[in-house]
Residue frames as a rotation matrix with the C-alpha (Angstrom) as fourth column:
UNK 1
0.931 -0.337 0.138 77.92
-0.325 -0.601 0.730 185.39
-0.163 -0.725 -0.670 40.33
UNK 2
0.355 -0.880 -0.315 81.68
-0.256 0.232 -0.938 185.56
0.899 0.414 -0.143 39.50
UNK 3
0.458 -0.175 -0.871 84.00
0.713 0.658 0.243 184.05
0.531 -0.733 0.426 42.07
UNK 4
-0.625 -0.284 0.727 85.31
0.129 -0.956 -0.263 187.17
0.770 -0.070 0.634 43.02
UNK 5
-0.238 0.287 0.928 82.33
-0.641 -0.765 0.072 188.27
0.730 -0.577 0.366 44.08
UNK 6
0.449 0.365 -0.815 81.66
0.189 0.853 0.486 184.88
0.873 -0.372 0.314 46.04
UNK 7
-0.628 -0.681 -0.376 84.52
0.547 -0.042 -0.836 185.66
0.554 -0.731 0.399 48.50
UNK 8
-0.970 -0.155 0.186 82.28
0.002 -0.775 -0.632 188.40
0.242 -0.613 0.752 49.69
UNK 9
-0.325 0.848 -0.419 79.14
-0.676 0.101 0.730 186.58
0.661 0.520 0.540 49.45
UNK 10
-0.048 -0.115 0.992 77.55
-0.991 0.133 -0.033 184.56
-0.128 -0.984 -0.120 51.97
UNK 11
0.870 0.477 -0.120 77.04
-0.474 0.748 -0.465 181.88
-0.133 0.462 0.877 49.58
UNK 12
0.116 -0.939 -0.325 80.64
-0.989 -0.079 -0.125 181.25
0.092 0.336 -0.937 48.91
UNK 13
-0.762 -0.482 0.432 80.49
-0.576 0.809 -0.114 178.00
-0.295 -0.336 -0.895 50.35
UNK 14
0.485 0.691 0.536 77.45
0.094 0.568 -0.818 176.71
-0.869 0.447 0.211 48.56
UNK 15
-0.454 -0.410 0.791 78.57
0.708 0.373 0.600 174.62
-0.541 0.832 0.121 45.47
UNK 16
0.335 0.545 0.769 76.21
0.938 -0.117 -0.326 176.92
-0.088 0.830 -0.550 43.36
UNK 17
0.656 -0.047 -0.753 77.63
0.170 -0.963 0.208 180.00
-0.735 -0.264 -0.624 43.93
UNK 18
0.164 -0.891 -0.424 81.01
-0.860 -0.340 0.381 179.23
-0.483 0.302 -0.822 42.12
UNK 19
0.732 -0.470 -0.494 82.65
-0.453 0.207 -0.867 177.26
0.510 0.858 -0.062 39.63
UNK 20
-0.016 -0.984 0.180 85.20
-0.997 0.002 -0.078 176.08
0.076 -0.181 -0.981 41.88
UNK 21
0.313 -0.571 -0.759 87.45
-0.093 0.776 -0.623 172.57
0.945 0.266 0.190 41.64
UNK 22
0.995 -0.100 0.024 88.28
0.038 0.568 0.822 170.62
-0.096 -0.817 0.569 44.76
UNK 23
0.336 -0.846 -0.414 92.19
-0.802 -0.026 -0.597 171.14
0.494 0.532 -0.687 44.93
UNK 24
0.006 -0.206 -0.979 94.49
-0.009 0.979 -0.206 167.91
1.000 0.010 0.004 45.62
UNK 25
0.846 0.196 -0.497 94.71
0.316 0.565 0.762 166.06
0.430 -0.801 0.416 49.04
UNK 26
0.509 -0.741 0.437 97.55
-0.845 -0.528 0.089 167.45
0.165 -0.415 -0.895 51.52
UNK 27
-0.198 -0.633 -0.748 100.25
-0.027 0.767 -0.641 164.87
0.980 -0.106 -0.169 52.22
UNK 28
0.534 0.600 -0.596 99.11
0.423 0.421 0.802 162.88
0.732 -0.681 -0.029 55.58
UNK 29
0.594 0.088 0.800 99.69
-0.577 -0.646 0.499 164.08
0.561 -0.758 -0.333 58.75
UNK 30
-0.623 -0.592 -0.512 102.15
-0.281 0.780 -0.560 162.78
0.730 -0.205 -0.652 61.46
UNK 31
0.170 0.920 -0.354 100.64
0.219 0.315 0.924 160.27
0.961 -0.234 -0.148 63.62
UNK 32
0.426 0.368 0.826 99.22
-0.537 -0.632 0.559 161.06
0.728 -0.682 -0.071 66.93
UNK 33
-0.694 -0.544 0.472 99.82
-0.674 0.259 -0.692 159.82
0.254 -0.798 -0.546 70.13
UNK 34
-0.592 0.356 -0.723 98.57
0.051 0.912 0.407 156.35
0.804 0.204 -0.558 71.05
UNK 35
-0.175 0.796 0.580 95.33
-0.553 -0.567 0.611 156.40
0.815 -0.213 0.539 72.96
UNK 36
-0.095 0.105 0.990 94.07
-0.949 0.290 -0.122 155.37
-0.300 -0.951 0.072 76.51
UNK 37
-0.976 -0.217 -0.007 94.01
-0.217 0.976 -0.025 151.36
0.012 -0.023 -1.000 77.12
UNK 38
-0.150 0.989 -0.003 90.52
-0.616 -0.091 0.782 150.33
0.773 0.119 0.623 76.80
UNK 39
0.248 0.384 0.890 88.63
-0.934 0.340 0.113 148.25
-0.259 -0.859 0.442 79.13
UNK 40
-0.720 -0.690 0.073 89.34
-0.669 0.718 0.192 144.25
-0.185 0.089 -0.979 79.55
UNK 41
-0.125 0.767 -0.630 87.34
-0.519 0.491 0.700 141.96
0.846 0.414 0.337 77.46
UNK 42
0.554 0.753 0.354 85.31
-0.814 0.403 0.417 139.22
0.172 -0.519 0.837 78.88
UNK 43
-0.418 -0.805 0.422 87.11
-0.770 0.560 0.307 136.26
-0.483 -0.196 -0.853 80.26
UNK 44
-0.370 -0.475 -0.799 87.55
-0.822 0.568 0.042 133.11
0.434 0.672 -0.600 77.97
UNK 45
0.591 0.806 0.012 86.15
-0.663 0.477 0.577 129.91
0.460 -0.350 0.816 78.55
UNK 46
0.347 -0.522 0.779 87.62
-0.656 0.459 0.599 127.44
-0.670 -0.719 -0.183 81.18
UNK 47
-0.322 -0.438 -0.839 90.38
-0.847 0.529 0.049 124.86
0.423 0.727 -0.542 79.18
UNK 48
0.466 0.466 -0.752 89.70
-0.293 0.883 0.366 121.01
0.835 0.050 0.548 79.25
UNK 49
0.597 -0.329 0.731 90.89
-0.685 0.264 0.679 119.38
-0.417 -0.907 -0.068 82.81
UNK 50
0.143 -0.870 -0.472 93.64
-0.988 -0.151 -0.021 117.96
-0.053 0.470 -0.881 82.63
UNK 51
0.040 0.209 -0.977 94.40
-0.129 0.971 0.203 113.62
0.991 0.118 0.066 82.72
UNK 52
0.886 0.227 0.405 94.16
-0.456 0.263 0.850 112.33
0.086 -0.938 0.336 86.14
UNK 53
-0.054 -0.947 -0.316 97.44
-0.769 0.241 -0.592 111.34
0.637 0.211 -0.741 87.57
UNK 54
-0.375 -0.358 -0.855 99.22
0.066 0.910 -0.410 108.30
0.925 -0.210 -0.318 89.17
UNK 55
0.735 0.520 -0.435 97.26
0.378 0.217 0.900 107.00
0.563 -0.826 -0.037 92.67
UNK 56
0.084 -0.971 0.224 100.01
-0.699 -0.218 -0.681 108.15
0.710 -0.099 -0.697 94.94
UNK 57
-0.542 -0.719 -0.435 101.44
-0.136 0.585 -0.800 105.55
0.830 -0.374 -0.414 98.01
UNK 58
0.503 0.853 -0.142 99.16
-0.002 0.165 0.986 104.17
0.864 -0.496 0.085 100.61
UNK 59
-0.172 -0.299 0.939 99.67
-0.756 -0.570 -0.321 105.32
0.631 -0.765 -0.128 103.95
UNK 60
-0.860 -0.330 -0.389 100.03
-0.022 0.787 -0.617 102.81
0.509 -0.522 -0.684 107.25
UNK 61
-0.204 0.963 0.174 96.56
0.047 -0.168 0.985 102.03
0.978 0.209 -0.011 108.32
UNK 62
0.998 0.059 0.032 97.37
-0.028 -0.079 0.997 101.64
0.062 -0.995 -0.077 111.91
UNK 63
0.176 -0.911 0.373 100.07
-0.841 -0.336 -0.424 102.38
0.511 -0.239 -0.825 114.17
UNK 64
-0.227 -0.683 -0.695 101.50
0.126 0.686 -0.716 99.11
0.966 -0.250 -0.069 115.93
UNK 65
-0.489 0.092 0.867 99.99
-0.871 0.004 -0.492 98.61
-0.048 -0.996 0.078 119.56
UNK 66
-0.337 0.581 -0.741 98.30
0.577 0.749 0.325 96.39
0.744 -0.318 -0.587 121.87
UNK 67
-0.609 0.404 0.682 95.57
-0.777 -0.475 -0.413 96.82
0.157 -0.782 0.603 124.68
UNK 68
-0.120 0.515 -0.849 94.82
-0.049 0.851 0.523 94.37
0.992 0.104 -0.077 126.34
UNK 69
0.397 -0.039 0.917 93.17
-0.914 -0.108 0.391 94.04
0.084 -0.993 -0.078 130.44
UNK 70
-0.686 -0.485 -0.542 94.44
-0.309 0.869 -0.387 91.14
0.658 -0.098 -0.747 132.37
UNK 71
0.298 0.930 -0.214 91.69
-0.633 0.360 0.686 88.54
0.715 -0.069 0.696 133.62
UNK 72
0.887 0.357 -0.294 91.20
0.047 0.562 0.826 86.67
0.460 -0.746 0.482 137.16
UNK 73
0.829 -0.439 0.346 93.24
-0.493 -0.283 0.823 85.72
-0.263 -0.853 -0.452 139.66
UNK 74
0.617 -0.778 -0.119 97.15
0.002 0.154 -0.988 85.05
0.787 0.609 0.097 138.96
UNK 75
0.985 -0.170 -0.034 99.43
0.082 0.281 0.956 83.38
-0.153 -0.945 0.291 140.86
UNK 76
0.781 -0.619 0.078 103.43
0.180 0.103 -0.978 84.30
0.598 0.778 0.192 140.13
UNK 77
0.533 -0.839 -0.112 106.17
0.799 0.455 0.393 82.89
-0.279 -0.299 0.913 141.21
UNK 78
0.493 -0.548 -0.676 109.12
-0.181 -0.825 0.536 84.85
-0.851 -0.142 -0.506 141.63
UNK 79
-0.467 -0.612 -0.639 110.63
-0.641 -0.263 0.721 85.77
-0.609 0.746 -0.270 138.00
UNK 80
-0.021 0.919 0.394 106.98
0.940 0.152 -0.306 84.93
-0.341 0.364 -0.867 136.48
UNK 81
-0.939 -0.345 0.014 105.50
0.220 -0.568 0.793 86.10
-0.266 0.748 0.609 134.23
UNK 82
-0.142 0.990 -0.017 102.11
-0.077 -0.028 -0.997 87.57
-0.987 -0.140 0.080 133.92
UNK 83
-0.751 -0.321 0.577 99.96
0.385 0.497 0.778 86.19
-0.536 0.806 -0.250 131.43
UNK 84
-0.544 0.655 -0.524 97.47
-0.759 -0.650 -0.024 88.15
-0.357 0.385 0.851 128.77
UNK 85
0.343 0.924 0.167 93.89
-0.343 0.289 -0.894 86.69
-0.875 0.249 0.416 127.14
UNK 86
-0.701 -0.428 0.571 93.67
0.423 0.396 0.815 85.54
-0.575 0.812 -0.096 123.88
UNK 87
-0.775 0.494 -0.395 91.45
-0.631 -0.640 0.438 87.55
-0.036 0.588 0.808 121.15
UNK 88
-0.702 0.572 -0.424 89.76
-0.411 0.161 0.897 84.58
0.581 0.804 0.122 120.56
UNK 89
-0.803 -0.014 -0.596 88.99
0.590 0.127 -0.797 84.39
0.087 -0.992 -0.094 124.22
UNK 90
0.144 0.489 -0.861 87.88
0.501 -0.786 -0.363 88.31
-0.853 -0.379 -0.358 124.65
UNK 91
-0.080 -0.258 0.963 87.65
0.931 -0.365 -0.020 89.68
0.356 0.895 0.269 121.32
UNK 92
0.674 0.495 0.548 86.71
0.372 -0.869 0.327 92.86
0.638 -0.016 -0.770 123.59
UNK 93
0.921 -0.377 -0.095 89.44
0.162 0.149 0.976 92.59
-0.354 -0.914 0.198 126.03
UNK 94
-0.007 -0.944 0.330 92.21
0.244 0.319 0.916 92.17
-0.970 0.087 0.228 124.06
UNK 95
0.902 0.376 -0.213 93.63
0.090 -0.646 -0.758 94.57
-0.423 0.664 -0.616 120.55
UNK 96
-0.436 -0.795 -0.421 96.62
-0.230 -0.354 0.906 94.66
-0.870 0.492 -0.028 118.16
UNK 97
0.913 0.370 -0.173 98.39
0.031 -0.485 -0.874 95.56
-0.408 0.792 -0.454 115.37
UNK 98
0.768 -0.626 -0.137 101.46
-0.134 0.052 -0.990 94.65
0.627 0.778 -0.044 114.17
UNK 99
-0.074 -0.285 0.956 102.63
-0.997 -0.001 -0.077 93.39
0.023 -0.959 -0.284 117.70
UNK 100
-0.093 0.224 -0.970 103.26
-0.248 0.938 0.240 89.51
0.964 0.263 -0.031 118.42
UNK 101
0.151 0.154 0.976 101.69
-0.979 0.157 0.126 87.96
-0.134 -0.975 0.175 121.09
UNK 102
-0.497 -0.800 -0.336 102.51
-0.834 0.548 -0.072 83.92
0.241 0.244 -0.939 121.92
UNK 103
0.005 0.988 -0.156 99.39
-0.016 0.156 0.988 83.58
1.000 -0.002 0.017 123.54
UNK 104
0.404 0.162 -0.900 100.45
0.842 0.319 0.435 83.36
0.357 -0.934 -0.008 127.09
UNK 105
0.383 -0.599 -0.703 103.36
0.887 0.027 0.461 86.06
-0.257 -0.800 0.542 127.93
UNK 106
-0.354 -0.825 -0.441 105.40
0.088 -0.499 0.862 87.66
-0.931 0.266 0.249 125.55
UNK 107
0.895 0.446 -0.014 104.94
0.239 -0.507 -0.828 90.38
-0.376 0.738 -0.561 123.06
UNK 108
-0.161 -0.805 0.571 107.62
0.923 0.082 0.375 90.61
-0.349 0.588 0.730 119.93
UNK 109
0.324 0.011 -0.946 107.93
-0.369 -0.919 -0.137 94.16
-0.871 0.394 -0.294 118.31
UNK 110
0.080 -0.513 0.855 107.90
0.861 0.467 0.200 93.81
-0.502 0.720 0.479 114.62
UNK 111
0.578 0.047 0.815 107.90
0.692 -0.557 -0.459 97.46
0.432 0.829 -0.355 113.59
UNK 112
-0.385 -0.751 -0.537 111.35
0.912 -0.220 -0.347 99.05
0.143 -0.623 0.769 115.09
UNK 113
0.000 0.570 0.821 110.15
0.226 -0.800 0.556 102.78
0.974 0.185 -0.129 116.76
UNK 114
-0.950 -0.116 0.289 109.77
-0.233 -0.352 -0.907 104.78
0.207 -0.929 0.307 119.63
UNK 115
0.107 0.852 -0.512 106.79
0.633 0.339 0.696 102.95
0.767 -0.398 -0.503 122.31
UNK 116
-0.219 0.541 0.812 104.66
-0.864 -0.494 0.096 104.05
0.453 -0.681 0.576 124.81
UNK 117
-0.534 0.223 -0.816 104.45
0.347 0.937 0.030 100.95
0.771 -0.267 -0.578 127.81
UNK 118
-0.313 0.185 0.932 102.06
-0.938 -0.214 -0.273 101.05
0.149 -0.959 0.240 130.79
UNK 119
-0.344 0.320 -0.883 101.20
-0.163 0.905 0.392 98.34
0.925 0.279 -0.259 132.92
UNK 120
-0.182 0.272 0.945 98.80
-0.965 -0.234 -0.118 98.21
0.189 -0.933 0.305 136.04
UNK 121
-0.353 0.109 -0.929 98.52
0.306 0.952 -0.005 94.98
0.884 -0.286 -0.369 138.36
UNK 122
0.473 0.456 0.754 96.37
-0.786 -0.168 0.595 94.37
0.398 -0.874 0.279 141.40
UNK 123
-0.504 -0.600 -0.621 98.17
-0.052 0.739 -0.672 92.70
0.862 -0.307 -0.403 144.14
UNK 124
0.222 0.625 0.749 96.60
-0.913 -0.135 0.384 91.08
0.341 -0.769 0.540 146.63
UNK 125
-0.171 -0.793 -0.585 99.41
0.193 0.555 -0.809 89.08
0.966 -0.251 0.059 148.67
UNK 126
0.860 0.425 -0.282 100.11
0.316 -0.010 0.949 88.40
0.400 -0.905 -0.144 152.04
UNK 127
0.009 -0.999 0.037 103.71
0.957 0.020 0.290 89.73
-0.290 0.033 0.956 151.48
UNK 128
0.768 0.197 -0.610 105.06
0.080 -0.973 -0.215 93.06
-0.636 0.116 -0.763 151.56
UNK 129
-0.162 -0.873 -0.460 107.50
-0.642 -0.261 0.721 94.71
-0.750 0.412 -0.518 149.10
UNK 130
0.602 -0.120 0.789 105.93
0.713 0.526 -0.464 92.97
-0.360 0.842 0.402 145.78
UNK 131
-0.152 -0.489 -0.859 107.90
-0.325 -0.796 0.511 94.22
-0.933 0.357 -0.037 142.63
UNK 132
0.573 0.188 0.797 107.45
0.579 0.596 -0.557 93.84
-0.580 0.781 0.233 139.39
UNK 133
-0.229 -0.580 -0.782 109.60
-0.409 -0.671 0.618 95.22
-0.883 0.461 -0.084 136.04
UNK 134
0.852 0.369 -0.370 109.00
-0.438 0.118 -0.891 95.03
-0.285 0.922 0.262 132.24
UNK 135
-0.350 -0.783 0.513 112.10
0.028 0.539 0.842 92.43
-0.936 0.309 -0.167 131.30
UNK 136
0.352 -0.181 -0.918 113.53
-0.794 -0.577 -0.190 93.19
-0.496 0.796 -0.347 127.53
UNK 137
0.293 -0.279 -0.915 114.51
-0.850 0.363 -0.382 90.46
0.438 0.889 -0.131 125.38
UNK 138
0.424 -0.100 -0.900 114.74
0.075 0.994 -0.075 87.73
0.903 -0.036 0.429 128.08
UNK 139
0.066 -0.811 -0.582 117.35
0.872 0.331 -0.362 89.15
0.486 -0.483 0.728 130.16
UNK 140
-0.899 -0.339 0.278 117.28
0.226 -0.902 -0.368 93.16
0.375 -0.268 0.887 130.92
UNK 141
-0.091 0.571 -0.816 114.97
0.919 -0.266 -0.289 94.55
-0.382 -0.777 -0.500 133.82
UNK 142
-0.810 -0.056 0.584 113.62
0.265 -0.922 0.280 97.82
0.523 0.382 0.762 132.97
UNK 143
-0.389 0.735 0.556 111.32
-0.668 -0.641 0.379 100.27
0.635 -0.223 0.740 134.69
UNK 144
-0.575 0.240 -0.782 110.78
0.689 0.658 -0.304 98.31
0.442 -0.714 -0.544 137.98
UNK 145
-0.263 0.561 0.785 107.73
-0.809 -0.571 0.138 99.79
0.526 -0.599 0.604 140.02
UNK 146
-0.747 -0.112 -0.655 107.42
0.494 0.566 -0.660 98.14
0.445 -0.817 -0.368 143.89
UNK 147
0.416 0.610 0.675 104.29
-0.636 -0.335 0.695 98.46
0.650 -0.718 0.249 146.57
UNK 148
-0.733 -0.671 0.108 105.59
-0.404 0.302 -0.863 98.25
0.547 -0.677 -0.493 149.99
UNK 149
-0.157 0.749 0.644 102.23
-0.844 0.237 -0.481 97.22
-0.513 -0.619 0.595 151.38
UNK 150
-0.683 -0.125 0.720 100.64
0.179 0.927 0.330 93.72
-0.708 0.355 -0.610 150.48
UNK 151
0.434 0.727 0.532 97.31
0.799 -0.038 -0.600 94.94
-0.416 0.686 -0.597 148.38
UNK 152
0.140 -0.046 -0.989 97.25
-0.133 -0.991 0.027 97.92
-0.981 0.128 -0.145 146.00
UNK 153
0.990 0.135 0.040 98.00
0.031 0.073 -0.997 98.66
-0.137 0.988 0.068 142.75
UNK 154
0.120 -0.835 -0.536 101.55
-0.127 -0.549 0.826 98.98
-0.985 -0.031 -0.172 140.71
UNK 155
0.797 0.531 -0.287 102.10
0.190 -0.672 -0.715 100.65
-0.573 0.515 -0.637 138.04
UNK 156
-0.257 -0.870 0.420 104.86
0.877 -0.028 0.479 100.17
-0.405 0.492 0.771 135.29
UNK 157
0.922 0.180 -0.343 105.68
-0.197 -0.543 -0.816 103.07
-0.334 0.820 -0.465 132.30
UNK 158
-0.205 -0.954 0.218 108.02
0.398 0.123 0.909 102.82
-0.894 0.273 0.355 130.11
UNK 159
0.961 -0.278 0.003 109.37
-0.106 -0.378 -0.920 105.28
0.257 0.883 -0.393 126.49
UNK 160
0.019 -0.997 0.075 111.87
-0.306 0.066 0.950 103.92
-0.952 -0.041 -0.304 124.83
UNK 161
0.039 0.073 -0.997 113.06
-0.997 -0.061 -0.043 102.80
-0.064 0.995 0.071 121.56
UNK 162
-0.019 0.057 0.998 112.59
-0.001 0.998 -0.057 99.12
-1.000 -0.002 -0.019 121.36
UNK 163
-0.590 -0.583 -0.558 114.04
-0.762 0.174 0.624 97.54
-0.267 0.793 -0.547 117.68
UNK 164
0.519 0.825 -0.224 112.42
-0.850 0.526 -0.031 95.05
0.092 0.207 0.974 115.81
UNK 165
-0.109 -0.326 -0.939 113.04
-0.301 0.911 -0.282 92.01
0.947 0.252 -0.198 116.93
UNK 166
-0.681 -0.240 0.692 112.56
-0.566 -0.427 -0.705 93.14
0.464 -0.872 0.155 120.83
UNK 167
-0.150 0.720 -0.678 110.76
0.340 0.681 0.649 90.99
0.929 -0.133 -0.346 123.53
UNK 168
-0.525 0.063 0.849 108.97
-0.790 -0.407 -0.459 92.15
0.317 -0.911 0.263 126.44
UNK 169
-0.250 0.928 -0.276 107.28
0.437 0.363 0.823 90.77
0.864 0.085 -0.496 129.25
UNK 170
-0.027 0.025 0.999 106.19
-0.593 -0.805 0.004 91.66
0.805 -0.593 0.037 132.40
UNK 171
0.022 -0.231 -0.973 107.86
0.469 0.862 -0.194 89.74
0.883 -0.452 0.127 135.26
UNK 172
0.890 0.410 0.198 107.64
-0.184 -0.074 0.980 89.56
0.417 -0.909 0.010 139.10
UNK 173
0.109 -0.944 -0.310 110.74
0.032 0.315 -0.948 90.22
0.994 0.093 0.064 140.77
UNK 174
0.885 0.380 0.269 109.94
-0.232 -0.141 0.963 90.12
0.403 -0.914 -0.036 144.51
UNK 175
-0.458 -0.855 -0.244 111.79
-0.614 0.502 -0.609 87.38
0.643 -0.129 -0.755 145.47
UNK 176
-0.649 0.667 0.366 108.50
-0.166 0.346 -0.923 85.56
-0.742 -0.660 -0.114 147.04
UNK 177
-0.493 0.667 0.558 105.22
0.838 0.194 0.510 84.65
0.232 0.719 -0.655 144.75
UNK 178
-0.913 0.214 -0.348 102.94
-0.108 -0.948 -0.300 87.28
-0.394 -0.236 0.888 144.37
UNK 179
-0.508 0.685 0.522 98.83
0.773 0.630 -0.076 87.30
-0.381 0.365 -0.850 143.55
UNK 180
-0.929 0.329 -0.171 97.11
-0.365 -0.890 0.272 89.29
-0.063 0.315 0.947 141.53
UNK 181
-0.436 0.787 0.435 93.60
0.899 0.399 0.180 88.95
-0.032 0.470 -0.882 141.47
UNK 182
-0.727 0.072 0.683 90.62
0.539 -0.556 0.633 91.09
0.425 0.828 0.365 140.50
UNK 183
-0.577 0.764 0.288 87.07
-0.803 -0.468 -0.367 93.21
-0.146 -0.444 0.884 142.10
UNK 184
-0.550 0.666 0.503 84.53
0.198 0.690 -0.696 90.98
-0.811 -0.283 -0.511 143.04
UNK 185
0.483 0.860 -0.166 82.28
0.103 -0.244 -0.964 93.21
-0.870 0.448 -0.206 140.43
UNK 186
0.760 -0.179 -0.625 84.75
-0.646 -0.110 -0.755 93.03
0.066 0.978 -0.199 137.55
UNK 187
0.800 -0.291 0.525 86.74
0.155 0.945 0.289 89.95
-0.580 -0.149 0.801 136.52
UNK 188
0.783 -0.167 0.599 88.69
0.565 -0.213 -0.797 92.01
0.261 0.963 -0.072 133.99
UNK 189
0.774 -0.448 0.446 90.03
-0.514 -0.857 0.031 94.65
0.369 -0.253 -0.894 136.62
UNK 190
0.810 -0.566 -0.151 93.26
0.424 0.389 0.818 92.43
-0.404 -0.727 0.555 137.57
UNK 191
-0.309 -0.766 -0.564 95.41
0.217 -0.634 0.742 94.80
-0.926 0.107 0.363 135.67
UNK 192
0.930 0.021 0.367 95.96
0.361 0.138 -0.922 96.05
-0.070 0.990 0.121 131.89
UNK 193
0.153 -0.795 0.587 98.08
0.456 0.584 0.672 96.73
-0.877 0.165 0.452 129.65
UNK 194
0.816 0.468 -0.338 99.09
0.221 -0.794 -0.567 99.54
-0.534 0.388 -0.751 126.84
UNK 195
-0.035 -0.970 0.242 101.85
0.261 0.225 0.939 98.89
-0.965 0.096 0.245 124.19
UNK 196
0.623 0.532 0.573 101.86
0.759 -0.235 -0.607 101.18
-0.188 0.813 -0.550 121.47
UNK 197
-0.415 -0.895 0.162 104.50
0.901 -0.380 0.209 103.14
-0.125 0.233 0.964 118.92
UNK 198
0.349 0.395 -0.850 104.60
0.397 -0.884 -0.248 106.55
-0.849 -0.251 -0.465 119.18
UNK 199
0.681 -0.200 -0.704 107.00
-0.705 -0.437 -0.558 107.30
-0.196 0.877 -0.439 116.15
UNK 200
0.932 -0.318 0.171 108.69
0.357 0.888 -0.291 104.97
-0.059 0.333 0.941 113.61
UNK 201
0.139 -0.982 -0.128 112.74
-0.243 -0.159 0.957 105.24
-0.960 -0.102 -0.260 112.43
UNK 202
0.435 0.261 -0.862 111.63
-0.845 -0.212 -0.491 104.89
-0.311 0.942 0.128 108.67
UNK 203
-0.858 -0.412 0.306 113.29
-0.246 0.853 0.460 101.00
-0.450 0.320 -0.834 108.71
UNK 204
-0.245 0.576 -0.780 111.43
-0.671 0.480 0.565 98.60
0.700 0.661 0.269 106.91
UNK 205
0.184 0.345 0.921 108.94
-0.858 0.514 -0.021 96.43
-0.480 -0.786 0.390 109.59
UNK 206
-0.709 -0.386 0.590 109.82
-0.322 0.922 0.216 92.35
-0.628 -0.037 -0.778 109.32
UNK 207
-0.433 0.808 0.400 106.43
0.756 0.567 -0.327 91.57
-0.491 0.160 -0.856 108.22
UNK 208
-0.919 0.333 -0.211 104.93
-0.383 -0.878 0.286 94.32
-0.090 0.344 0.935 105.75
UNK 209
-0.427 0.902 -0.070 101.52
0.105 0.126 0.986 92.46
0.898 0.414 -0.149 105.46
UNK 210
-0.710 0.172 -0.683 100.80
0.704 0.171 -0.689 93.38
-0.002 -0.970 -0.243 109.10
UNK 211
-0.982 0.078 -0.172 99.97
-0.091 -0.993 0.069 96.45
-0.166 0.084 0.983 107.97
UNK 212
-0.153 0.968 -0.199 96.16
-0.630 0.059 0.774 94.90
0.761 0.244 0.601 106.91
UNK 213
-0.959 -0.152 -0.240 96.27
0.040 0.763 -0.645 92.87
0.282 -0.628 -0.726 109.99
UNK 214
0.371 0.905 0.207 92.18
-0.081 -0.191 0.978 92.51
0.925 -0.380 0.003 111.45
UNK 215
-0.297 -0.448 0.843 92.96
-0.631 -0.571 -0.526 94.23
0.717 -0.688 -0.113 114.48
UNK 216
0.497 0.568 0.656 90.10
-0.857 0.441 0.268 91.13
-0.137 -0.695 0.705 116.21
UNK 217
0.933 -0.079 -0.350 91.70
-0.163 0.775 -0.610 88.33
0.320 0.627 0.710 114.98
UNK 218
0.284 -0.941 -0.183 95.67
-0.379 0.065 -0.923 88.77
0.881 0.331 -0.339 116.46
C-alpha cells in the first residue's frame, strides 16, 4: 500500500502500512506554571538537649522572726522589763531566725525591714491603769496599750521599719509595779509574743550566716 493511499486507510497509523520516517523533535516548549505546594513531610527527629546551665542564687530560707509565749508569774517594776524563755528551756515555747535574743529581755534586729510586733500580757495587779509600751533602742516608747481595770489582758501592735541594729523590749510604764501571771491550767498563758519581717529594703543583714540558723537552737 503506497502512502498515498495510507492517508485514506485506516491503517495509516500502523507502522506496516507505510514507509514513513519519524521527523525531528520540535524545539521545547515554554515552561508551565509552577504547581500546587504539596503536603508537609514528616517531622524530624528531636536535636540533642542542650548543656545544663549555672545553679542559679539560693534564696533566704526563712524570713527573720520570733515567737515566743511568756511563762509564770512576773513581777515588774515600773520601767521593767518583761522577760522571754530560753530555747533551751522550751524548745516548744520559744522560735527564731535571724533575731537576737540576750536571754532575758531584749531582742536585736539583724536584718533591716519592715516588722510585724504583737504583744499580749496578763495582768493581774491590785492597781488600776497598768501600761505597758514596746521601748526602741533603749530610749523611745512606742505603741503604748493601757487597761484601766486591775486584771485583763493588754495588747501591744506595732508596723514599722526597724533598721538593723534596732533594740526592742517590752517595758512597763505604769508608774507602780505591775504582775503578770498566768491560768491555773496553763503556765505558758502569761502572755506572748510575735516579731517577724514582713518585707526586707534589699541592705545586706550584719550576720549573713543567720540565714542557716537551726530555728531550735537560738
Amino acid at each position: 500500500m503506497c502512502k498515498d493511499e495510507c492517508h485514506n486507510n485506516s491503517d495509516y497509523n500502523d507502522c506496516r502500512c507505510c514507509d514513513c520516517q519519524q521527523g525531528e523533535q520540535g524545539p521545547q516548549g515554554e515552561r508551565g506554571p509552577q504547581g500546587f505546594e504539596g503536603p508537609q513531610g514528616p517531622k524530624g527527629e528531636d536535636g540533642k538537649q542542650g548543656e545544663k546551665g549555672p545553679p542559679g542564687k539560693m534564696g533566704p530560707l526563712l524570713q527573720p522572726f520570733v515567737n515566743s509565749n511568756i511563762k509564770g508569774t512576773q513581777v515588774i517594776k515600773n520601767g521593767g522589763s518583761v522577760t522571754f524563755p530560753l530555747a533551751n528551756e522550751t524548745q516548744t515555747e520559744y522560735l527564731a531566725n535571724g533575731i537576737e535574743y540576750d536571754g532575758k529581755d531584749t531582742f536585736k534586729i539583724l536584718y533591716p525591714g519592715l516588722y510585724s510586733l504583737t504583744c499580749v500580757l496578763s495582768i493581774d495587779n491590785d492597781k488600776p491603769d497598768n501600761t505597758f509600751y514596746i521601748e526602741l533602742n533603749g530610749n523611745t516608747p512606742v505603741a503604748g496599750a493601757a487597761n484601766i481595770d486591775t486584771k485583763g489582758e493588754i495588747v501591744l501592735t506595732r508596723v514599722g521599719y526597724f533598721a538593723a541594729g534596732t533594740t526592742i523590749r517590752i517595758v512597763n510604764g505604769s508608774g507602780h509595779t505591775v504582775t503578770l501571771s498566768n491560768a491555773s491550767a496553763n503556765t505558758s498563758s502569761t502572755g506572748h509574743l510575735s516579731l517577724f519581717r514582713i518585707a526586707d529594703d534589699g541592705t545586706e543583714p550584719i550576720n549573713k550566716n543567720l540565714h542557716n540558723i537551726d530555728i531550735t537552737k537560738v
